[in-house]
C-alpha positions in Angstrom: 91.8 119.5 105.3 94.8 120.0 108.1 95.8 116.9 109.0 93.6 114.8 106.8 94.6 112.8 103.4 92.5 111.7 100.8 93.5 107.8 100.8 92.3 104.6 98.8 93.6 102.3 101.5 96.4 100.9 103.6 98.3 97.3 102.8 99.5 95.8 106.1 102.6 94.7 104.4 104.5 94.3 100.9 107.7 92.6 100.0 108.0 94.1 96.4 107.5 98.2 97.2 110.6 98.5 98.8 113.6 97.2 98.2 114.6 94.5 100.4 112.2 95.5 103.4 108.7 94.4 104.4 106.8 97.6 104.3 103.0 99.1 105.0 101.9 100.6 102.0 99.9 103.8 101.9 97.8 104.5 98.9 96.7 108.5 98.1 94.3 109.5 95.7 94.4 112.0 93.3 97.0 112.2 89.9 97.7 115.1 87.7 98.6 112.4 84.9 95.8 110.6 82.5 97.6 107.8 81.4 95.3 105.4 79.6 97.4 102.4 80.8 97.4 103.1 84.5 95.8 100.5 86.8 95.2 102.7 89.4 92.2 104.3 87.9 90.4 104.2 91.2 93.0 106.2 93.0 93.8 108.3 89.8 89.7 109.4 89.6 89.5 109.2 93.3 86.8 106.8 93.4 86.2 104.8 96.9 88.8 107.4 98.7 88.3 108.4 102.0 89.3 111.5 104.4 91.4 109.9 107.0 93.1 111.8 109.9 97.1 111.4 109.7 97.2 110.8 113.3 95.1 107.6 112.5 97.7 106.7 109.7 100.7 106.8 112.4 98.9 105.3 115.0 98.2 102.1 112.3 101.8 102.1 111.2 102.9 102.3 115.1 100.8 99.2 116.0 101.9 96.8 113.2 105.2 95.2 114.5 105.6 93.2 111.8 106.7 96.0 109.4 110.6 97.6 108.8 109.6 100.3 106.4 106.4 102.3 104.8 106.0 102.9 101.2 103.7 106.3 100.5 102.4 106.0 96.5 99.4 106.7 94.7 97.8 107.9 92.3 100.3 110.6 92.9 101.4 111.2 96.5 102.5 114.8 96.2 99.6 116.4 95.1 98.5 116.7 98.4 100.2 119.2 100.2 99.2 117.2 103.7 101.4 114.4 102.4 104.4 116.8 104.1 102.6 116.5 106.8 102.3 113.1 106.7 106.3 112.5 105.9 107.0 114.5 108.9 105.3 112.9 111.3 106.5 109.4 110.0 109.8 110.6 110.3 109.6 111.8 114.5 106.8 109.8 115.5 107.5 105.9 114.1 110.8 103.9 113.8 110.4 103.1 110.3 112.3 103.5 107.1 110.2 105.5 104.5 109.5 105.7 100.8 107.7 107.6 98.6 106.9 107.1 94.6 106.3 109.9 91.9 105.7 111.1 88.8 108.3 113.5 89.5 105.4 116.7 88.6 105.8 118.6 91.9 109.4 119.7 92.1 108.8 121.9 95.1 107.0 119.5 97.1 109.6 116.4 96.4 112.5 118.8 97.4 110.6 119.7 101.0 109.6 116.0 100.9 113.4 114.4 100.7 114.5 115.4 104.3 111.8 113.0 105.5 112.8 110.3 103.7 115.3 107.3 102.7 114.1 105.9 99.2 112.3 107.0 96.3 111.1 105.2 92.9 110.5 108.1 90.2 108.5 107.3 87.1 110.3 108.1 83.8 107.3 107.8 81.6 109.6 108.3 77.9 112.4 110.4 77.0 111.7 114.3 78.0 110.4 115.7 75.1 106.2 115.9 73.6 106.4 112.1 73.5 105.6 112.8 77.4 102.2 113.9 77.2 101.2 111.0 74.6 102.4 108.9 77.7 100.5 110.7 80.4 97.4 111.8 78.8 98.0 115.8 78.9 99.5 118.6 78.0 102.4 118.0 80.3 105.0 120.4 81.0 108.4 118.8 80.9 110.5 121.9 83.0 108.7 120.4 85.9 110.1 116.5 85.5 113.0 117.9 84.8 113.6 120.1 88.1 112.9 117.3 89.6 115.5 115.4 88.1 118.1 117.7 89.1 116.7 117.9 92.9 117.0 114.2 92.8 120.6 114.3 91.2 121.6 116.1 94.3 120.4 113.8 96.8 122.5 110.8 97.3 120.4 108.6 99.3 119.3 105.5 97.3 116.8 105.6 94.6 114.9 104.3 91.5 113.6 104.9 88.2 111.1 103.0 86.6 109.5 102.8 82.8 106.5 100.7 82.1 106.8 99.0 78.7 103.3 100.3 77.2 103.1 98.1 73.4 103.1 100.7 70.9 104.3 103.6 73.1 107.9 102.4 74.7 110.5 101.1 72.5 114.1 100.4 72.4 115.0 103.7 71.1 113.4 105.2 74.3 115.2 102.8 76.8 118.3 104.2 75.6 117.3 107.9 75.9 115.4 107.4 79.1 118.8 105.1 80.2 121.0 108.0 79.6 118.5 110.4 81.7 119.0 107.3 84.7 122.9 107.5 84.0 122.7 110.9 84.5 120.9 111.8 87.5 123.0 108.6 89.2 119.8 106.6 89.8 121.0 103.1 92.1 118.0 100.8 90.6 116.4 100.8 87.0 113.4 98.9 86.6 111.5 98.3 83.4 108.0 97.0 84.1 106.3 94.6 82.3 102.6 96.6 81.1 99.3 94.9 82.0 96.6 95.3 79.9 93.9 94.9 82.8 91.3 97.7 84.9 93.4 100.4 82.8 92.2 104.3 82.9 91.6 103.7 79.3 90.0 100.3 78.3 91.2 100.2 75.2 94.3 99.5 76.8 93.1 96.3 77.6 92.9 95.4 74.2 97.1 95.7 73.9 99.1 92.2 74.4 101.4 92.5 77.2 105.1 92.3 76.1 106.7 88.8 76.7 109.3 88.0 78.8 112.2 87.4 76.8 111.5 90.8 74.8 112.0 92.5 78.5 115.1 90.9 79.0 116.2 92.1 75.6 115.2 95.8 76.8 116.9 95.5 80.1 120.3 94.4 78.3 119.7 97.5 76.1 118.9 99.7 79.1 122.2 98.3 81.2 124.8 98.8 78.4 124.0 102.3 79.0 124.3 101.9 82.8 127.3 99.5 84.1 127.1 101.1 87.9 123.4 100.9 88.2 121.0 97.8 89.3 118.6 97.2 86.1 116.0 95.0 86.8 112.9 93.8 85.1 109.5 92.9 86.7 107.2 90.6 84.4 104.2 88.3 85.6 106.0 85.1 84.5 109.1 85.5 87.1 108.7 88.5 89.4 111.7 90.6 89.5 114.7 89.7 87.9 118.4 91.4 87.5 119.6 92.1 84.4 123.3 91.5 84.1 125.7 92.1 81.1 
């Protein structure tokens, strides 16, 4: 498929997938991971995806005026190799700032994909060890995240990691594991997301009470202890995003 992606759909614009700009949003299908939370399980199955020519994509995000930046997510972005492609041609043919979010499994592809681009938010599923593929629904190997980790350590543009709070699977003890993996790799945001229990992979997901409000804040004040030169926030349906502060 040269110059084609497999995409679920396009959002004219977004003010919470990039930081402080008003970006397009590009959806790709496809995902290594089967994690039984997800609510992308339409993109993760690639269920009502369509081929799509990447010229058609630029041409889109060259007509909408309105837009500062593009965010590129999934599913799982870099598991099409035409996403490279894609980055590329963003890059020389469109004045826009551009983003791209990952499970961090394709270390070669992220390291090609950084020249291209001026944010990323990384997933950081639990602490690296077998806990991982209770997380993401296989038998996951951790070398990969972890090569990522170290490309992204390296690249000093700004970026993000993010946990979802699944009940049951996320706790305290891995905020402060995961937190020292942020610390580490000098992420500039840390965002601890509220879990939904709705449309997930897995519908017995849906069956899981979503953690409150005040029990995020307590995990973000765990999380920035750890991390006094980094941005922690929390995201929760009650107020949005909020900073955590000491």
């Amino acid at each position: 498929m040269q110059g084609k992606l497999k995409i679920g759909g396009i959002v004219d614009s977004s003010t919470v997938d990039y930081i402080g700009k008003l970006c397009a949003v590009v959806y790709l299908c496809g995902c290594p991971f089967r994690c039984g939370w997800c609510q992308n399980k339409e993109l993760v199955l690639e269920r009502n995806c369509s081929i799509v020519d990447i010229e058609d994509i630029i041409n889109f995000l060259n007509e909408n005026f309105v837009i500062d930046a593009v965010c590129v997510t999934g599913g799982e972005p870099l598991m099409q190799k035409n996403v490279i492609e894609l980055l590329r041609r963003m890059r020389n043919e469109t004045e826009l700032l551009i983003k791209i979010d990952t499970n961090l499994y394709f270390p070669d592809r992220l390291k090609t994909a950084l020249k291209f681009l001026d944010f990323v938010s990384v997933d950081v599923k639990s602490p690296l060890d077998r806990r991982y593929d209770k997380l993401v629904g296989i038998n996951c190997n951790i070398d990969r995240i972890q090569e990522s980790l170290e490309i992204l350590k390296k690249w000093k543009m700004p970026k993000e990691a993010r946990t979802t709070i699944v009940p049951n699977l996320v706790d305290s003890n891995d905020i402060r594991d995961i937190a020292k993996i942020v610390r580490n790799v000098e992420f500039d945001y840390y965002t601890l997301q509220q879990f939904r229990p709705s449309n997930t992979l897995d519908e017995k997901f849906e069956e899981l009470e979503t953690l409150k409000r005040e029990d995020m804040i307590k995990l973000g004040r765990i999380a920035k202890k750890f991390l006094p030169k980094t941005r922690v926030r929390i995201v929760t349906q009650e107020n949005g995003f909020e900073e955590i502060e000491f």
